[in-house]
C-alpha distance (Angstrom), angle and dihedral (degrees) to the residues before:
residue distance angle dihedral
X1 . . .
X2 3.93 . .
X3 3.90 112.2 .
X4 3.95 102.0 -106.8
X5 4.26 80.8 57.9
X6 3.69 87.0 54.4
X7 4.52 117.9 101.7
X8 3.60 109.7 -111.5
X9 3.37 113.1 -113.5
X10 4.37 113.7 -91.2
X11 4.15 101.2 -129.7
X12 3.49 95.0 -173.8
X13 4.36 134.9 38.8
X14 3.63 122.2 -164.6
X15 3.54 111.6 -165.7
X16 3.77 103.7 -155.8
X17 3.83 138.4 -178.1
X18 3.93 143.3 175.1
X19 3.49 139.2 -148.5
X20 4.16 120.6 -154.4
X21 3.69 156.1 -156.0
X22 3.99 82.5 -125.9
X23 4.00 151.5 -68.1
X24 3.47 120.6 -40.9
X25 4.39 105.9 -86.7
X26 3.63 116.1 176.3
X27 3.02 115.3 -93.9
X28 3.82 87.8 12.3
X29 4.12 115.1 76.2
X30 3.86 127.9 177.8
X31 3.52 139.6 -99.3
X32 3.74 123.5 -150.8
X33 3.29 111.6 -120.4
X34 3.55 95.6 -179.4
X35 4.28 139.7 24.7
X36 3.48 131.7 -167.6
X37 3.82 125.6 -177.6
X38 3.77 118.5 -169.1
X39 4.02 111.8 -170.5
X40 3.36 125.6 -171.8
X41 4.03 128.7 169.3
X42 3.65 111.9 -114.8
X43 4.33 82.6 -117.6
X44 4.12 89.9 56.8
X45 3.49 93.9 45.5
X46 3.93 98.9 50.3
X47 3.98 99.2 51.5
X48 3.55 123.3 114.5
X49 4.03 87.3 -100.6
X50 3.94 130.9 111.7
X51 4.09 89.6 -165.8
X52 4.05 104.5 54.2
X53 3.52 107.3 -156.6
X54 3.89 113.6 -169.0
X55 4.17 106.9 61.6
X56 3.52 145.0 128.7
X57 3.92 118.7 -132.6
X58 3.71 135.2 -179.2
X59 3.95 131.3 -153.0
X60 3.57 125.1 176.4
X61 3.43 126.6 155.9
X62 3.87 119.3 -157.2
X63 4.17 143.9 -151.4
X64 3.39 100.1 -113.9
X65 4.09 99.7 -154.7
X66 3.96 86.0 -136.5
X67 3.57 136.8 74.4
X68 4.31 113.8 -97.1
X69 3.34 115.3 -120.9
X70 4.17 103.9 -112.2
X71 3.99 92.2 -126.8
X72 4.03 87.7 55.6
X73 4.03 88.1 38.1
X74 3.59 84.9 50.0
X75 4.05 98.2 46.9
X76 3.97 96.7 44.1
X77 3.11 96.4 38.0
X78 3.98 96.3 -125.8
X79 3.58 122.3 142.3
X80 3.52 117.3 -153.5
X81 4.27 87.0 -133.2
X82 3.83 82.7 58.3
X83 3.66 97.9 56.6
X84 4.30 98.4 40.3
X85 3.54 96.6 95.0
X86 3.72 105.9 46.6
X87 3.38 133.0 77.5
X88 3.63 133.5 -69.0
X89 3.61 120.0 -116.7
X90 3.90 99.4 -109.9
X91 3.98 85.7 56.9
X92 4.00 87.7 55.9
X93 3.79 102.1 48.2
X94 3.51 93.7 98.9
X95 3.54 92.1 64.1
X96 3.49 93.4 56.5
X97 3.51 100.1 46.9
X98 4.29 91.3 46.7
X99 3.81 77.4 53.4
X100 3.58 102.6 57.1
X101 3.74 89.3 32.2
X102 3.98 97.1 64.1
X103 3.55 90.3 42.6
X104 3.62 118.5 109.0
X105 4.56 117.8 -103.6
X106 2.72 145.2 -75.1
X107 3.69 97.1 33.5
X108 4.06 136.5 -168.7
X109 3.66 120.1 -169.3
X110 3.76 102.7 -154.2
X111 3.93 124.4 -160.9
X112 3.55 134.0 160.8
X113 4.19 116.5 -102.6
X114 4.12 70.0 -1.3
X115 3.57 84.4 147.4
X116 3.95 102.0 57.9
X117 3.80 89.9 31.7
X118 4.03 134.2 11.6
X119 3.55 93.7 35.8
X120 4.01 99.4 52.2
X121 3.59 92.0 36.6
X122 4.26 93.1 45.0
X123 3.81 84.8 51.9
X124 3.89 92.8 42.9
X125 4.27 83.4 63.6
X126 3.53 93.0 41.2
X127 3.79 103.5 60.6
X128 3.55 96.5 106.8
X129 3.79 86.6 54.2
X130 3.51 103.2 46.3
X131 3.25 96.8 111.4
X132 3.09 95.9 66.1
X133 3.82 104.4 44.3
X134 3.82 103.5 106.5
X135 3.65 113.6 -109.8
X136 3.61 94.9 -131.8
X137 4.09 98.3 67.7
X138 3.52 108.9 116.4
X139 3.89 132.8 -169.7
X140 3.41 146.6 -134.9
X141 3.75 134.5 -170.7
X142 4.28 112.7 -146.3
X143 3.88 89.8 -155.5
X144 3.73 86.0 66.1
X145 3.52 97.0 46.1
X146 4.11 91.4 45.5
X147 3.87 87.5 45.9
X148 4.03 85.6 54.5
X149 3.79 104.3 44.0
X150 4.04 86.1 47.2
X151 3.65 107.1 110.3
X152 3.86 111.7 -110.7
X153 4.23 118.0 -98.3
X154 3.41 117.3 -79.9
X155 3.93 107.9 -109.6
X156 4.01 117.8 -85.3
X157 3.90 107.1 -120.4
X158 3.67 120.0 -151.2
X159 4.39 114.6 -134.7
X160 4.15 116.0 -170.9
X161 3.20 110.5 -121.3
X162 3.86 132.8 -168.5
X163 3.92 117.0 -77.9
X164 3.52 111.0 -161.4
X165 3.77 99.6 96.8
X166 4.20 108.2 27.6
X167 3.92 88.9 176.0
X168 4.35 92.4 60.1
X169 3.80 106.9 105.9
X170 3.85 116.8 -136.9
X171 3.81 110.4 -120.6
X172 3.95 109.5 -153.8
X173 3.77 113.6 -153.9
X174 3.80 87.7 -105.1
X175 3.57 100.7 64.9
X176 3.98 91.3 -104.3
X177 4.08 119.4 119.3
X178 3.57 122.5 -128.8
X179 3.32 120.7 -139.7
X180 3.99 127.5 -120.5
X181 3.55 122.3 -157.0
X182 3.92 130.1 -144.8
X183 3.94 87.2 -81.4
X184 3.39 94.9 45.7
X185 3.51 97.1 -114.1
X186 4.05 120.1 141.0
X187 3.76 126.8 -134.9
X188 3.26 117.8 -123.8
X189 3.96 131.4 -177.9
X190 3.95 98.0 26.0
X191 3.40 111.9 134.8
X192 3.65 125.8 -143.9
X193 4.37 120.0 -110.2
X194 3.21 110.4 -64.9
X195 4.21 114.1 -137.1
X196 3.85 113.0 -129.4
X197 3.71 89.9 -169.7
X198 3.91 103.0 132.8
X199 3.53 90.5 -115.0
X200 3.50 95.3 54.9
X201 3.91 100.5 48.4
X202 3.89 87.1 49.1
X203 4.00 84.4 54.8
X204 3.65 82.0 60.2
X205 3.36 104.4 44.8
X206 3.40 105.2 50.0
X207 4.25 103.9 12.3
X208 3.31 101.7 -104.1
X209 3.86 148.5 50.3
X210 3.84 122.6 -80.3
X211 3.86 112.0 -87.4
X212 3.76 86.2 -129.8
X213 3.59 135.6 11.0
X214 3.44 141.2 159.5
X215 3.49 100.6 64.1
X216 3.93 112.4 104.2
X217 4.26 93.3 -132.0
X218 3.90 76.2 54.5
X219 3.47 104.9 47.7
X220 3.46 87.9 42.9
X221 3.96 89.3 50.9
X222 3.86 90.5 51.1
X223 3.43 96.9 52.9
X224 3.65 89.8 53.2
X225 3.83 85.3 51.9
X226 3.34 100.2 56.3
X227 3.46 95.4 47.4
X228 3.81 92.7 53.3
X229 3.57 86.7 56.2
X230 3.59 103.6 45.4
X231 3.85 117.7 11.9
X232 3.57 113.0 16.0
X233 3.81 85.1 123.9
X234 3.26 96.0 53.4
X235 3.96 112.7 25.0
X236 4.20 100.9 83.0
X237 3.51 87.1 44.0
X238 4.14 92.9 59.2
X239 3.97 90.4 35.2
X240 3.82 81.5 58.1
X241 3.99 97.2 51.3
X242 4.23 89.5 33.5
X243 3.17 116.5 40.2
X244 3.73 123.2 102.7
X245 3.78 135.5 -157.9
X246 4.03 111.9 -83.4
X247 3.60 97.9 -133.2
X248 4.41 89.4 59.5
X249 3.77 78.3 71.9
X250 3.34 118.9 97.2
X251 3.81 124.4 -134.9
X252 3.53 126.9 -117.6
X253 3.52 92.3 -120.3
């Protein structure tokens, strides 16, 4: 690859997050009801530490002009009492975009399904600052990155198995059925979906569920984790080569 083909390197991550009134319903879309923004310089996020020291972050929570669904109230922990008397998002944009602005560039926000989700609905709120949003903010989505660094499925072996009667069912010992194809022959070795969910990768990771979640400083936090335990070697080098400007997303709405 000849140099001017080569990604520029990303100086600065922002490891970002949002809480809401809800999933997206027809007729029905979410409000964020709260935003965190995690930045770290590309420097600070490489050393040989577990516990960076020097970064920015940004909380705000938000009144989300809508009712919260109580399974998302439930989840983040957000009541909708707790949120009446502050600020809607519209009347907080500034501080996001001052944020963003002072940070150093080029800069990645990075969020996890950020792609189908935070970004689209981030953008959705920000229309009215648009404008403003520098051009050169990329993005990144973790679940792609997690999805990549996963090592690839072990190869399905094939075993003969008996013929005479193709409708019997194989009973494993644990209650699950194999499968027999036309030939008779049973799969062996194929693992079943994995889950990308956050949750579920930090399960894997580190053998057990997060000790909190839900929360976007949290989310944010175990991304970072996970990273530091499996990738850290790896990840700003695919957020270089992946990630895409922010405004090619679409919003929500």
């Amino acid at each position: 690859m000849a140099a001017e083909d080569e990604p520029s390197q990303i100086e600065c991550f922002v490891f970002f997050d949002l809480e809401t009134t809800g999933l997206p319903k027809k007729g029905d879309m979410p409000r964020i009801t709260e935003l965190c923004f995690l930045a770290l310089t590309r420097y600070e996020l490489t050393l040989t530490t577990r516990a960076p020291r020097a970064y920015n972050k940004l909380i705000l929570c938000f009144n989300p002009r809508k009712g919260i669904e109580p399974r998302a109230s439930a989840t983040s922990r957000l009541r909708p009492s707790s949120l009446e008397q502050l600020k809607p998002f519209e009347q907080q944009a500034f501080l996001i975009y001052q944020f963003l602005k002072n940070l150093p560039h080029s800069l990645c926000l990075v969020a996890h399904n950020g792609k189908r989700f935070d970004f689209p609905l981030l953008l959705a709120h920000l229309k009215e600052w648009q404008q403003l949003i520098p051009d050169d903010i990329l993005c990144a989505d973790s679940m792609e990155a997690f999805r990549a660094f996963d090592p690839p499925p072990k190869a399905k072996r094939q075993r003969s198995m008996p013929t005479a009667d193709p409708k019997s069912v194989l009973c494993l010992p644990n209650g699950a059925e194999a499968g027999v194809n036309d030939r008779g022959s049973q799969q062996e070795g194929s693992e079943a979906k994995k889950s990308y969910s956050l949750s579920k990768v930090y399960a894997r990771v580190f053998g057990q569920e997060p000790p909190l979640s839900h929360t976007a400083e949290q989310d944010c936090n175990n991304m970072l984790e996970i990273i530091y335990e499996t990738a850290i070697d790896k990840f700003p080098q695919w957020c270089d080569a992946n990630a895409v400007p922010l405004c090619n997303i679409r919003p929500m709405y």
